[in-house]
CHARMM internal coordinates of N, CA and C (Angstrom, degrees):
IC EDIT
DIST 1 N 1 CA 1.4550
DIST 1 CA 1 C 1.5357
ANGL 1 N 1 CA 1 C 109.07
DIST 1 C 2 N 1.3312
ANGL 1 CA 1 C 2 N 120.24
DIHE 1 N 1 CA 1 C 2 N 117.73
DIST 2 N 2 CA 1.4651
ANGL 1 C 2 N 2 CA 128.30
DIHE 1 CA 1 C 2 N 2 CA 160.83
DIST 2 CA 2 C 1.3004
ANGL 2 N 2 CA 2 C 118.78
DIHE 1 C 2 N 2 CA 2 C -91.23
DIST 2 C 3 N 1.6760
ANGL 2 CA 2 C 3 N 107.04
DIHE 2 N 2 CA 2 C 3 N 164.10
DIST 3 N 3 CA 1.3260
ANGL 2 C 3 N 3 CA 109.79
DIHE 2 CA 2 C 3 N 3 CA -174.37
DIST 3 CA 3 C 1.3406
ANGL 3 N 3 CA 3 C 104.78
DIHE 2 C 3 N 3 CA 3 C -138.72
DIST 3 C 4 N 1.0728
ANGL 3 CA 3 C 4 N 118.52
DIHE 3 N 3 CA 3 C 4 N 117.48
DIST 4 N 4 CA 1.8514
ANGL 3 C 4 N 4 CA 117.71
DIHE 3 CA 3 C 4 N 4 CA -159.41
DIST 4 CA 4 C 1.7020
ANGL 4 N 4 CA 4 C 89.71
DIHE 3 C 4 N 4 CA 4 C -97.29
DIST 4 C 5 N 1.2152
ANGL 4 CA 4 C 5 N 90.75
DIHE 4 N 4 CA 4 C 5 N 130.48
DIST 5 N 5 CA 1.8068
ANGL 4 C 5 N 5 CA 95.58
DIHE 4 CA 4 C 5 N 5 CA 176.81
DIST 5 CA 5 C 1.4990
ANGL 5 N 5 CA 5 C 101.09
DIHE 4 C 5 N 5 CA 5 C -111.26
DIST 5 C 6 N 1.5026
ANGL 5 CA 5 C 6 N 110.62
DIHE 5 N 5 CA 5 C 6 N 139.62
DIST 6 N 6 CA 1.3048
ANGL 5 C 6 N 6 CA 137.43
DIHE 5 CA 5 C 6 N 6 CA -149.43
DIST 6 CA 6 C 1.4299
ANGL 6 N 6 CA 6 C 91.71
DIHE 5 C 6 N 6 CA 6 C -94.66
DIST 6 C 7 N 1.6869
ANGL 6 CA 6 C 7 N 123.14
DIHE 6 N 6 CA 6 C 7 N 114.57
DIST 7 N 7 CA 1.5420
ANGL 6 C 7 N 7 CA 140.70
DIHE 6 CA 6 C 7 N 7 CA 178.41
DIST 7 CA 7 C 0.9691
ANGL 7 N 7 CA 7 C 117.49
DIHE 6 C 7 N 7 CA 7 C -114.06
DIST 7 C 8 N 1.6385
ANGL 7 CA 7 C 8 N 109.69
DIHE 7 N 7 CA 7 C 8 N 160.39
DIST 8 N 8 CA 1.2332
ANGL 7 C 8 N 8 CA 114.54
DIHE 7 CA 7 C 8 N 8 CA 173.38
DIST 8 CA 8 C 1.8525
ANGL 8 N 8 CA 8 C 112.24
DIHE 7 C 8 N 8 CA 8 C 81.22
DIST 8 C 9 N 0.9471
ANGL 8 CA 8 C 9 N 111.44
DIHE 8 N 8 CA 8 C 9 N -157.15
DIST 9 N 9 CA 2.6193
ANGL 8 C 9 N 9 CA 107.12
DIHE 8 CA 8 C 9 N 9 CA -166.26
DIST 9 CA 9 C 1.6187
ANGL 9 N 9 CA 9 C 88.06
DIHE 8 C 9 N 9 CA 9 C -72.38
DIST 9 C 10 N 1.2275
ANGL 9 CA 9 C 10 N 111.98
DIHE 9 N 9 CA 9 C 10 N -34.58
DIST 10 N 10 CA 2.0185
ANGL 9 C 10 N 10 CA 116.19
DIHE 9 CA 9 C 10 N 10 CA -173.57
DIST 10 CA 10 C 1.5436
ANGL 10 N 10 CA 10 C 86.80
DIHE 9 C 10 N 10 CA 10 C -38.32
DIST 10 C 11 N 1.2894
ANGL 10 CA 10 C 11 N 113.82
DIHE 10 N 10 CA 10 C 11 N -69.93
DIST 11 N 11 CA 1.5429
ANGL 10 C 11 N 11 CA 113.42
DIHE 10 CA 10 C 11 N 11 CA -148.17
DIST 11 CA 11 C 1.6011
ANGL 11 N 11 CA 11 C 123.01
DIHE 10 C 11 N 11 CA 11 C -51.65
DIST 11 C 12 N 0.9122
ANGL 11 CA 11 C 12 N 97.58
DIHE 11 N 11 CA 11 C 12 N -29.22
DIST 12 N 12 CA 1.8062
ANGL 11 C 12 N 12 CA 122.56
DIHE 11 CA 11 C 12 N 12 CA 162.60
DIST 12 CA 12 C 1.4624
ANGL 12 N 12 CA 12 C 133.62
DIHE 11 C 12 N 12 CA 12 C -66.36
DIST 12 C 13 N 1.8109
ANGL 12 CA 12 C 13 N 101.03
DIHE 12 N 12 CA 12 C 13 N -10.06
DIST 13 N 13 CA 1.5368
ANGL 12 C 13 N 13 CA 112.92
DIHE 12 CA 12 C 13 N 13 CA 160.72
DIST 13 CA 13 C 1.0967
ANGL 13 N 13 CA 13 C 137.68
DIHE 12 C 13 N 13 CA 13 C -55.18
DIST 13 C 14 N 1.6742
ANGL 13 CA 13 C 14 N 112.11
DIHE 13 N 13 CA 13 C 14 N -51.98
DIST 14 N 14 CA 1.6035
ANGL 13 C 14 N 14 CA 111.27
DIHE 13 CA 13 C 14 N 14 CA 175.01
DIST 14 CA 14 C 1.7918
ANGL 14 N 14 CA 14 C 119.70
DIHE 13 C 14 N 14 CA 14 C -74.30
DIST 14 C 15 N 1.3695
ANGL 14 CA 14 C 15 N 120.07
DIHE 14 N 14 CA 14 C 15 N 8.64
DIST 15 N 15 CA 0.9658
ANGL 14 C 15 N 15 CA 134.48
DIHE 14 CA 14 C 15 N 15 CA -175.79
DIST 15 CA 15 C 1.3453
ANGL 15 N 15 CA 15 C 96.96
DIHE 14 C 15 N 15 CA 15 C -88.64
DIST 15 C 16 N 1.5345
ANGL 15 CA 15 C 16 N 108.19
DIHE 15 N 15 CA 15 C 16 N -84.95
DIST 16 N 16 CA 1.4081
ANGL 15 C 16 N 16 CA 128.66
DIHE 15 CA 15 C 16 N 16 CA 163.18
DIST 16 CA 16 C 1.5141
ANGL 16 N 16 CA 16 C 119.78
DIHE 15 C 16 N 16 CA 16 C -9.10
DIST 16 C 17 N 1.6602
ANGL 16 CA 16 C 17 N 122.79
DIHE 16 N 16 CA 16 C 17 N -65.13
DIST 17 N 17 CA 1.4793
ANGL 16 C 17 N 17 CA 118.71
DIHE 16 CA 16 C 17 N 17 CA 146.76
DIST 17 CA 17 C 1.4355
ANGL 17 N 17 CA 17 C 145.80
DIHE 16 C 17 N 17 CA 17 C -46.45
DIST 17 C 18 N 1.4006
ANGL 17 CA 17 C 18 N 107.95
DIHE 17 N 17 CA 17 C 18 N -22.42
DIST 18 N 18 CA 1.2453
ANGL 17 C 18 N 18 CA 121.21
DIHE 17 CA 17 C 18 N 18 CA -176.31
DIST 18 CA 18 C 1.7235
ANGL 18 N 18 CA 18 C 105.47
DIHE 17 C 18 N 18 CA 18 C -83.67
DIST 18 C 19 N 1.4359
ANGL 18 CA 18 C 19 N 111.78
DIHE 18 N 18 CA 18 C 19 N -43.63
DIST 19 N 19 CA 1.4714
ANGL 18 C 19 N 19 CA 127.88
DIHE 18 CA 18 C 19 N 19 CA -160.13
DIST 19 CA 19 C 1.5998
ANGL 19 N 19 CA 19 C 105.65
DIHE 18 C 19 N 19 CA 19 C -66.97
DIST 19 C 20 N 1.8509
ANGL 19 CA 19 C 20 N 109.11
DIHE 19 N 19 CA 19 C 20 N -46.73
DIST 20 N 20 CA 1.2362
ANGL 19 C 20 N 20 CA 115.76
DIHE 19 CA 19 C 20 N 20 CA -148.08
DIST 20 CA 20 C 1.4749
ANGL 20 N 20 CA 20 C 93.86
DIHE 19 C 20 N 20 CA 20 C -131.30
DIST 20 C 21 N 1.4878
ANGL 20 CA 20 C 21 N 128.08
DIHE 20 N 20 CA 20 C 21 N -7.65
DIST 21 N 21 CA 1.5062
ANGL 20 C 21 N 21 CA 119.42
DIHE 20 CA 20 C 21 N 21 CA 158.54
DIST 21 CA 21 C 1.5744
ANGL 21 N 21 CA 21 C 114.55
DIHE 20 C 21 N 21 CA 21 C 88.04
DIST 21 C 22 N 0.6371
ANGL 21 CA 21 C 22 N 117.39
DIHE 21 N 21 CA 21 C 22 N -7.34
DIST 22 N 22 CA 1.4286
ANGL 21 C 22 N 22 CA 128.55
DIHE 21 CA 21 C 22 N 22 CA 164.10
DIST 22 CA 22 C 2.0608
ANGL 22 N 22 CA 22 C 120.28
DIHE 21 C 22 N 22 CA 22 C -99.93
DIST 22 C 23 N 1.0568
ANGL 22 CA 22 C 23 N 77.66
DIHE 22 N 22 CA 22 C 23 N 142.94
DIST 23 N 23 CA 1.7175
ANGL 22 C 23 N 23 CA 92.11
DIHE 22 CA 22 C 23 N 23 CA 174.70
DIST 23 CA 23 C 1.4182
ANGL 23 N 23 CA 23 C 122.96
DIHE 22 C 23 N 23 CA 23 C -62.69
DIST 23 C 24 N 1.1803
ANGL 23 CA 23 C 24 N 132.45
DIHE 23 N 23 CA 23 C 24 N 133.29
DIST 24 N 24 CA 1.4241
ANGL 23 C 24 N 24 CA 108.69
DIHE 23 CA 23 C 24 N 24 CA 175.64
DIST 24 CA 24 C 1.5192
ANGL 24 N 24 CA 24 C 132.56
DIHE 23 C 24 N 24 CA 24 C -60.36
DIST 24 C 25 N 1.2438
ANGL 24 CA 24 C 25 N 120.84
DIHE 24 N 24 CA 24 C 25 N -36.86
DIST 25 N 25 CA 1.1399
ANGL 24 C 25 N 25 CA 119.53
DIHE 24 CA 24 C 25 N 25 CA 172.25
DIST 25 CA 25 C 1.2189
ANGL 25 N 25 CA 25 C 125.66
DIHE 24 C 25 N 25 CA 25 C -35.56
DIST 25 C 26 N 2.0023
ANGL 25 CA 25 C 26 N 106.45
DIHE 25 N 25 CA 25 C 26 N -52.93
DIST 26 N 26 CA 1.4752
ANGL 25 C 26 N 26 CA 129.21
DIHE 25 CA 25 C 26 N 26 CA 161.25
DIST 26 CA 26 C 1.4376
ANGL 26 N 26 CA 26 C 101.93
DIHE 25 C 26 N 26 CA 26 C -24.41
DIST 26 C 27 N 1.7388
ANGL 26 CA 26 C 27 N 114.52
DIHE 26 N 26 CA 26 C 27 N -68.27
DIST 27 N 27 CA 1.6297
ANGL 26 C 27 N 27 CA 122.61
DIHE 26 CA 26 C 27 N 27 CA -171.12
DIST 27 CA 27 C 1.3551
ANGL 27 N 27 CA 27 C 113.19
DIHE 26 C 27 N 27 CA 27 C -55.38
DIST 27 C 28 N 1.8099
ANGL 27 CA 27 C 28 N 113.86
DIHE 27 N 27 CA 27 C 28 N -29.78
DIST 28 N 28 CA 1.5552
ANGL 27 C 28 N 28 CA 86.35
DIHE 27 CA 27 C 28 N 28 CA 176.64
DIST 28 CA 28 C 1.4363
ANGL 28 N 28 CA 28 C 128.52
DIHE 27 C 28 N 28 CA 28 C -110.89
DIST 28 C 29 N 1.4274
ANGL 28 CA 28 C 29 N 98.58
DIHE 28 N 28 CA 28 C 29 N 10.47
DIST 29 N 29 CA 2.0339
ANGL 28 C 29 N 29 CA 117.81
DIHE 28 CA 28 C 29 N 29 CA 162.97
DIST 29 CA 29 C 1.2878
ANGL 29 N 29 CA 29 C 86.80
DIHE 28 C 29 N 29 CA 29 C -46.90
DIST 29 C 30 N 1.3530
ANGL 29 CA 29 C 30 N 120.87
DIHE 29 N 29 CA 29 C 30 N -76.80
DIST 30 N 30 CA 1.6894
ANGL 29 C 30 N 30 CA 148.67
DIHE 29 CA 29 C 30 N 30 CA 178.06
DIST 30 CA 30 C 1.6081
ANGL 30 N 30 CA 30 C 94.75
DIHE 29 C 30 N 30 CA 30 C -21.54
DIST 30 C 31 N 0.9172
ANGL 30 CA 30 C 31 N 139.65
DIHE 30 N 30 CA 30 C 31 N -91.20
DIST 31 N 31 CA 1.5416
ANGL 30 C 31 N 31 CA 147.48
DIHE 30 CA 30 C 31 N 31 CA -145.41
DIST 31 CA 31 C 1.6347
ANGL 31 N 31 CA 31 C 96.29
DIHE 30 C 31 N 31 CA 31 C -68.60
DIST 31 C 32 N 1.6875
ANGL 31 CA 31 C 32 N 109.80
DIHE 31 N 31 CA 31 C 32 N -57.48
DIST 32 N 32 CA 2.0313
ANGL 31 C 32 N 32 CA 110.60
DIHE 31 CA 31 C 32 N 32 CA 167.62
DIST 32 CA 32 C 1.4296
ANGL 32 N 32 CA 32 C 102.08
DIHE 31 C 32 N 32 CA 32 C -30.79
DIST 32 C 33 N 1.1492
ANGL 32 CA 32 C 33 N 127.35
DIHE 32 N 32 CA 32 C 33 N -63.24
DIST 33 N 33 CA 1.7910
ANGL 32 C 33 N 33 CA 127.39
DIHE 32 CA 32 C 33 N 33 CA -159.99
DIST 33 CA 33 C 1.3028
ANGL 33 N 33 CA 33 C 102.05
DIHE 32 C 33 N 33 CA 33 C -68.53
DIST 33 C 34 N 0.9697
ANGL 33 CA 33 C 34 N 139.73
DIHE 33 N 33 CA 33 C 34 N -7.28
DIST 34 N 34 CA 1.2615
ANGL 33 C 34 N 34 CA 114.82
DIHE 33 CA 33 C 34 N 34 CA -178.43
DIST 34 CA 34 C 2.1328
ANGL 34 N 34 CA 34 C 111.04
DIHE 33 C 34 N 34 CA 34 C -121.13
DIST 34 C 35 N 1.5937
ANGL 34 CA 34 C 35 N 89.35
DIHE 34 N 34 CA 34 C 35 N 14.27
DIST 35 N 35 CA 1.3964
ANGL 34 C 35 N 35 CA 78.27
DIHE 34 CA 34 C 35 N 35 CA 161.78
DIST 35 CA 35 C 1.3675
ANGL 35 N 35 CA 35 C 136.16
DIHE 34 C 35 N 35 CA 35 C -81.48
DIST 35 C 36 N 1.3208
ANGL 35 CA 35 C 36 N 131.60
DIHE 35 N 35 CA 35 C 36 N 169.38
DIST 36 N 36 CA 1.5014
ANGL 35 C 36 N 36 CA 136.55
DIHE 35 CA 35 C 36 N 36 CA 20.66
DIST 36 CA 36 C 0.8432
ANGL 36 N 36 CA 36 C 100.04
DIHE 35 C 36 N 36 CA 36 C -67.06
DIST 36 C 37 N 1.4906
ANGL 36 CA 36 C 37 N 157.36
DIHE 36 N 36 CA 36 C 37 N 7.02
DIST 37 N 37 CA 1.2922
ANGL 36 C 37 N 37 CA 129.43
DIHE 36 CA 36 C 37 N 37 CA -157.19
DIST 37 CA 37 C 1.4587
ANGL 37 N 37 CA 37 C 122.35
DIHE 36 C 37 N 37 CA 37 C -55.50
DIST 37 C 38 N 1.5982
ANGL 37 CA 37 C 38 N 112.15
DIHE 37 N 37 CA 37 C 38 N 163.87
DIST 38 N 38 CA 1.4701
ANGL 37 C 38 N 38 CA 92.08
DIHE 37 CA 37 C 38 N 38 CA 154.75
DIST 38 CA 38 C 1.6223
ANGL 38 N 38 CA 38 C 145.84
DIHE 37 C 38 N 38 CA 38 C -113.44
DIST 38 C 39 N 1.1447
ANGL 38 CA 38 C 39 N 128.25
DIHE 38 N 38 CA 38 C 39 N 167.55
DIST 39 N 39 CA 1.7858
ANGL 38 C 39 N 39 CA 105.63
DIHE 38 CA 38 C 39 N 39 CA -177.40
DIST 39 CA 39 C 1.4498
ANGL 39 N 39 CA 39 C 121.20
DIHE 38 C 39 N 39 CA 39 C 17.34
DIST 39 C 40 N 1.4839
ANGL 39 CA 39 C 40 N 77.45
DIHE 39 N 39 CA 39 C 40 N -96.35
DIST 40 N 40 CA 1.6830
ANGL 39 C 40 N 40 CA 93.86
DIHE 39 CA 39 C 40 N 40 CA -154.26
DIST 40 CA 40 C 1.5974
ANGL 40 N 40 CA 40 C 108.37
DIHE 39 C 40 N 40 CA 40 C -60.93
DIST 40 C 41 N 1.5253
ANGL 40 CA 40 C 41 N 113.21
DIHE 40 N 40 CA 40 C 41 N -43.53
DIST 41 N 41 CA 1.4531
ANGL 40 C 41 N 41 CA 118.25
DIHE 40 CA 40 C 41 N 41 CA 157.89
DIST 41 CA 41 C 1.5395
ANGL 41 N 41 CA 41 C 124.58
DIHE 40 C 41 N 41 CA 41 C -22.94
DIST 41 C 42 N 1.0558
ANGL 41 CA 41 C 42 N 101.19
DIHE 41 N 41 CA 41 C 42 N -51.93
DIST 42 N 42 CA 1.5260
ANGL 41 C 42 N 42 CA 111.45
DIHE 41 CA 41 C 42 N 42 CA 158.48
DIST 42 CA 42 C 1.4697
ANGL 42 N 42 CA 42 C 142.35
DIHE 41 C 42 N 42 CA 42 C -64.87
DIST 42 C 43 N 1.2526
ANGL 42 CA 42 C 43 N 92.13
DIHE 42 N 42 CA 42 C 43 N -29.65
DIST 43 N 43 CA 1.7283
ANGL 42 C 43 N 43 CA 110.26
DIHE 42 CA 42 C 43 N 43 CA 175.17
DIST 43 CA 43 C 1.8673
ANGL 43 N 43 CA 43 C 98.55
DIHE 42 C 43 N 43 CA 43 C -69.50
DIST 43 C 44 N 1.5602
ANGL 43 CA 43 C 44 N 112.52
DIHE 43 N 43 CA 43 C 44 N -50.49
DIST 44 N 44 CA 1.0262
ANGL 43 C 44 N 44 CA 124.45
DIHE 43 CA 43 C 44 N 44 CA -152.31
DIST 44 CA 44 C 1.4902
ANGL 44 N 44 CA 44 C 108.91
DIHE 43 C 44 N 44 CA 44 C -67.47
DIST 44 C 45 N 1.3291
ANGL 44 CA 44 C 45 N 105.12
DIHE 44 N 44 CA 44 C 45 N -17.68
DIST 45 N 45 CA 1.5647
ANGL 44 C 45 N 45 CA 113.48
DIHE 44 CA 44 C 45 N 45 CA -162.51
DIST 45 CA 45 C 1.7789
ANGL 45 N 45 CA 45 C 92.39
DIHE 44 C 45 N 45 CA 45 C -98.21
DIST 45 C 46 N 1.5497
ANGL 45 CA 45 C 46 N 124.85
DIHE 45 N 45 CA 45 C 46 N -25.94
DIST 46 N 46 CA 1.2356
ANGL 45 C 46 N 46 CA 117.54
DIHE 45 CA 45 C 46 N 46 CA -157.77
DIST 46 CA 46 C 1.6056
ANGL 46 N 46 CA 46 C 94.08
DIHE 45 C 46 N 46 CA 46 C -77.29
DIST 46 C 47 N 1.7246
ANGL 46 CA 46 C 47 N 109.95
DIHE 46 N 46 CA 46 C 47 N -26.52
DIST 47 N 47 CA 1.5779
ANGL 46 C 47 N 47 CA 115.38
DIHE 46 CA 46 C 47 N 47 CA -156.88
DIST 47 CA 47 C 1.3834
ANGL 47 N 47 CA 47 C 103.80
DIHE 46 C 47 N 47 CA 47 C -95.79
DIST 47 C 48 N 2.1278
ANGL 47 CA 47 C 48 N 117.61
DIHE 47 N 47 CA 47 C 48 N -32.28
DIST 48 N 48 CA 1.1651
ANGL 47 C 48 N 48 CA 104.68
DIHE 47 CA 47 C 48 N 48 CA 154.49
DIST 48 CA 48 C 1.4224
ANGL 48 N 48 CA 48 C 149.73
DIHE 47 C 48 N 48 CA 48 C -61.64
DIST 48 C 49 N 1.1655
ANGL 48 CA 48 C 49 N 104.00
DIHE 48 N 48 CA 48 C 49 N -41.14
DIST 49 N 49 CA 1.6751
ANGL 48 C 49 N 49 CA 120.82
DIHE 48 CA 48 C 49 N 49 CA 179.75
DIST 49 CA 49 C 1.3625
ANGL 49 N 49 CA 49 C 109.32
DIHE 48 C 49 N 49 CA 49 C -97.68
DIST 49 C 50 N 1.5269
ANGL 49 CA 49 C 50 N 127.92
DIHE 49 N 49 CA 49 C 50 N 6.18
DIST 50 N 50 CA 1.1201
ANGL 49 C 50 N 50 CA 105.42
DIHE 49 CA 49 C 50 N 50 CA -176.29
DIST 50 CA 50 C 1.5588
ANGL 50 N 50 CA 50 C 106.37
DIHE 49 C 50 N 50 CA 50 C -144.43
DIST 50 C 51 N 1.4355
ANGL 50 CA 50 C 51 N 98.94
DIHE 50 N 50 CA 50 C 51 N -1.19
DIST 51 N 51 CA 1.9508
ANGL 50 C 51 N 51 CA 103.24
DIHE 50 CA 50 C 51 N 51 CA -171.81
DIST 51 CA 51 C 1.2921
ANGL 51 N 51 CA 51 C 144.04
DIHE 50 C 51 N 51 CA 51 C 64.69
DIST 51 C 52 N 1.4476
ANGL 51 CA 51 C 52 N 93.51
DIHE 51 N 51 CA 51 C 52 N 27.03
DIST 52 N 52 CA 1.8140
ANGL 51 C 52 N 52 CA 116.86
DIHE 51 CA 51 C 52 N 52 CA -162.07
DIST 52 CA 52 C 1.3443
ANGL 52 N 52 CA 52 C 91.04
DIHE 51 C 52 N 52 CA 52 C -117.04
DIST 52 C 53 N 1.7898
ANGL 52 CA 52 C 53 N 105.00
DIHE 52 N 52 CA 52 C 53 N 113.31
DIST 53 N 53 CA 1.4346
ANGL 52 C 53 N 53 CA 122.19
DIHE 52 CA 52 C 53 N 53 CA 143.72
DIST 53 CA 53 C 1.1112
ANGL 53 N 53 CA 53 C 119.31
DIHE 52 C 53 N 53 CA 53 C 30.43
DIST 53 C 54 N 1.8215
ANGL 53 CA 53 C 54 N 134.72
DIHE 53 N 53 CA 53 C 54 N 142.61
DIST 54 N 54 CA 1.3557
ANGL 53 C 54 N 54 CA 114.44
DIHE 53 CA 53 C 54 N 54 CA 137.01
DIST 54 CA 54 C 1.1754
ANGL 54 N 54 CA 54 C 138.58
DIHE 53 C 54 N 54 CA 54 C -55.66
DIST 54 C 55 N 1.4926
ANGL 54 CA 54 C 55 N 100.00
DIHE 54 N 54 CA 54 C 55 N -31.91
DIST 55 N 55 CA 1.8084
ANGL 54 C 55 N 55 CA 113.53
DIHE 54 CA 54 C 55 N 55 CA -149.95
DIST 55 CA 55 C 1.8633
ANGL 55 N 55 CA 55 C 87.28
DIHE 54 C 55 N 55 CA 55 C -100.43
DIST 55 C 56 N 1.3103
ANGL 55 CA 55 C 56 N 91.68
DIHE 55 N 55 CA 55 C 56 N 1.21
DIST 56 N 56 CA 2.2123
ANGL 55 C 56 N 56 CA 89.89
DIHE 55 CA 55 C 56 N 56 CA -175.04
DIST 56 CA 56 C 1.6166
ANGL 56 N 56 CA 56 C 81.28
DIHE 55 C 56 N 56 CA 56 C -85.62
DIST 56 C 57 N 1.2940
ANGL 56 CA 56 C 57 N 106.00
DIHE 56 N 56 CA 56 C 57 N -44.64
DIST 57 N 57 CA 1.6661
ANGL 56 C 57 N 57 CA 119.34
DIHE 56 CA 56 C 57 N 57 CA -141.91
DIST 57 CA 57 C 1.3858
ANGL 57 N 57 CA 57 C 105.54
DIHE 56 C 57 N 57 CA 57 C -47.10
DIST 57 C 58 N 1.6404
ANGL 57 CA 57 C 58 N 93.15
DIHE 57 N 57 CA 57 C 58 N -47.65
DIST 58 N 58 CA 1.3990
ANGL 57 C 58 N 58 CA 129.62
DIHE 57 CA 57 C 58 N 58 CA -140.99
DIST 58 CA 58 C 1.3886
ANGL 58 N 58 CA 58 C 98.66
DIHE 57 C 58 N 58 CA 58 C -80.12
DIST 58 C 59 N 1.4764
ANGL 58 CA 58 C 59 N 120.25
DIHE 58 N 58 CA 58 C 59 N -58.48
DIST 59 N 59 CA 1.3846
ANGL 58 C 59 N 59 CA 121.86
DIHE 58 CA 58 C 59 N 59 CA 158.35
DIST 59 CA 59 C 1.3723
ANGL 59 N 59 CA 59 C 138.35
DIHE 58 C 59 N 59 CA 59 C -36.53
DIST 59 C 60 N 1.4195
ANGL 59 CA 59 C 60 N 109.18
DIHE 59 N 59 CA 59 C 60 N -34.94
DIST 60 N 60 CA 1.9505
ANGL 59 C 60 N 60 CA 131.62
DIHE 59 CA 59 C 60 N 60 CA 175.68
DIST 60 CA 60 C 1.9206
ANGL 60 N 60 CA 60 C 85.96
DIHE 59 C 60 N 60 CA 60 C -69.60
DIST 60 C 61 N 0.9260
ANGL 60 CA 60 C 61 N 114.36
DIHE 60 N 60 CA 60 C 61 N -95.00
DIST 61 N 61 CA 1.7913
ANGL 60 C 61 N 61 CA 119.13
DIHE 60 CA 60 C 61 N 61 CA -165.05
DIST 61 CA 61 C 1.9326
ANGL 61 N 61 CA 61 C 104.67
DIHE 60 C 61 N 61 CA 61 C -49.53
DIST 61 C 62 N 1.1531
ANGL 61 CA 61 C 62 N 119.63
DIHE 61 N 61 CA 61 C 62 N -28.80
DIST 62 N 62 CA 1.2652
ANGL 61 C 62 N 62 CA 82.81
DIHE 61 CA 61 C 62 N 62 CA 176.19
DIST 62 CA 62 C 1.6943
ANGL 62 N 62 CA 62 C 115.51
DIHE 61 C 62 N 62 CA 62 C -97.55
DIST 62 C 63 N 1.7367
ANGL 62 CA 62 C 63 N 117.25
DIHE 62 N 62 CA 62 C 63 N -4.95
DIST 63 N 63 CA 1.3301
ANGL 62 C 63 N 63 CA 100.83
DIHE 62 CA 62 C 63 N 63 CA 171.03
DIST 63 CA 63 C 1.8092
ANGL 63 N 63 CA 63 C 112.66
DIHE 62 C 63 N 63 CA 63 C -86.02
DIST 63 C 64 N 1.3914
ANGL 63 CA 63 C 64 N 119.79
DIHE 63 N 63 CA 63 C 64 N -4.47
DIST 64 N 64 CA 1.4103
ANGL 63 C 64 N 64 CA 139.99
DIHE 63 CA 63 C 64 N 64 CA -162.50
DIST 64 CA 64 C 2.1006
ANGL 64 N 64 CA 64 C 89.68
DIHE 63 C 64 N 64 CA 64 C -83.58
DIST 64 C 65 N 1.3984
ANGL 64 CA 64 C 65 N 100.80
DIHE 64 N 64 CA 64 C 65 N -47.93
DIST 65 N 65 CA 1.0709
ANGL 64 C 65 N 65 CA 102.58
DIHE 64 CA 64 C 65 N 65 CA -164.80
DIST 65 CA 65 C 1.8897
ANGL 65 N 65 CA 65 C 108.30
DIHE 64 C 65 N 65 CA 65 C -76.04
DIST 65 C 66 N 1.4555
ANGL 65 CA 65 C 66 N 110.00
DIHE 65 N 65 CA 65 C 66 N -38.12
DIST 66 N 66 CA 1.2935
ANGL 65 C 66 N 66 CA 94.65
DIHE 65 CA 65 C 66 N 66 CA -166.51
DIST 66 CA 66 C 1.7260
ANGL 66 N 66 CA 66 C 90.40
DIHE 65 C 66 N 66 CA 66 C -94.69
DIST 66 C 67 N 1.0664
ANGL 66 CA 66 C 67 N 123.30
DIHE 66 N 66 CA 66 C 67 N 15.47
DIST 67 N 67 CA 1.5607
ANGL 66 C 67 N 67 CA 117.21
DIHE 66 CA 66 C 67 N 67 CA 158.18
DIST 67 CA 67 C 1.5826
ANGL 67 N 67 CA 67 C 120.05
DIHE 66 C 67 N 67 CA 67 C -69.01
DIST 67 C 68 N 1.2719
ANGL 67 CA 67 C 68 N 95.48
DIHE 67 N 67 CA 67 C 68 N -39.71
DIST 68 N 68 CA 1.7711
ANGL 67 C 68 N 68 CA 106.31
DIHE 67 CA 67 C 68 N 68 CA -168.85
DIST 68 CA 68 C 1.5533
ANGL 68 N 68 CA 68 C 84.73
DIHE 67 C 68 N 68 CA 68 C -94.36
DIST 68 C 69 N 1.1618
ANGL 68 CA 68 C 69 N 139.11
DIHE 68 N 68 CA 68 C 69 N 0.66
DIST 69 N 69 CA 1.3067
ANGL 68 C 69 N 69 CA 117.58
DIHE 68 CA 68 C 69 N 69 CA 174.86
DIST 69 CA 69 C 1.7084
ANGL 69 N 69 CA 69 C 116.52
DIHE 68 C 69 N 69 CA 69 C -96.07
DIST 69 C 70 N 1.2128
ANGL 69 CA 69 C 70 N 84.07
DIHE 69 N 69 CA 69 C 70 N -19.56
DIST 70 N 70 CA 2.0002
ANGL 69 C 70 N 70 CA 96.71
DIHE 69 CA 69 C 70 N 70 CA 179.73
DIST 70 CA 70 C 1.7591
ANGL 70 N 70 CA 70 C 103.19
DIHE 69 C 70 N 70 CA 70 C -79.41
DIST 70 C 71 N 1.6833
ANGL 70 CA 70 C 71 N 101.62
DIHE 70 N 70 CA 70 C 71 N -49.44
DIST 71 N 71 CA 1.5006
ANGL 70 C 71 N 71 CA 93.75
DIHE 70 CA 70 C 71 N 71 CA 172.94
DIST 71 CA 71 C 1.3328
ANGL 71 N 71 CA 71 C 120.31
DIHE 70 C 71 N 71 CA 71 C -61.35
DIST 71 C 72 N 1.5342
ANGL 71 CA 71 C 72 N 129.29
DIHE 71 N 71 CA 71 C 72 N -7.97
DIST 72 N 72 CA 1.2316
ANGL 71 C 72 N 72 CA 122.48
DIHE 71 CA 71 C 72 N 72 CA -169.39
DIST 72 CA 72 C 1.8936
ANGL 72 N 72 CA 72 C 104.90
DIHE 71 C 72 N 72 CA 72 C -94.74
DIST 72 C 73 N 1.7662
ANGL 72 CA 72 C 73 N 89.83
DIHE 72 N 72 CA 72 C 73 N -5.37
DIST 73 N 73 CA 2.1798
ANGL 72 C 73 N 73 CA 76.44
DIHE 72 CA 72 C 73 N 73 CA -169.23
DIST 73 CA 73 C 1.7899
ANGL 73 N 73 CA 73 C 102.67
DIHE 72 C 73 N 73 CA 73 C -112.34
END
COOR INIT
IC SEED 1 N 1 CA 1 C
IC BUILD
């Protein structure tokens, strides 16, 4: 029996839900609307307006971002 441990911004999801109560998806409707932005722009807005972590923040926009970037190629 293996146990695949969840890497990389993923792993920081069930945290992320637990902390701030919302679903992720919720978080990345949230992060979609406010593009073009960029990165950190994004980070800044999740930690200003919303009180979420850097390292939560940071994880939501950059797996949000290279998600929509794989669906885009």
């Amino acid at each position: 029996m293996t146990t695949d441990k969840i890497k990389g911004p993923s792993s920081y999801f069930p945290s992320i839900e637990k902390k701030y109560g919302r679903p992720i998806g919720d978080w990345q409707a949230l992060v979609r609307k406010h593009y073009p932005a960029k990165h950190m722009e994004l980070v800044g807005m999740l930690k200003s307006e919303h009180g979420m972590g850097h390292g939560h923040a940071n994880a939501l926009v950059a797996h949000t971002l290279a998600e929509d970037k794989q669906a885009a190629a």
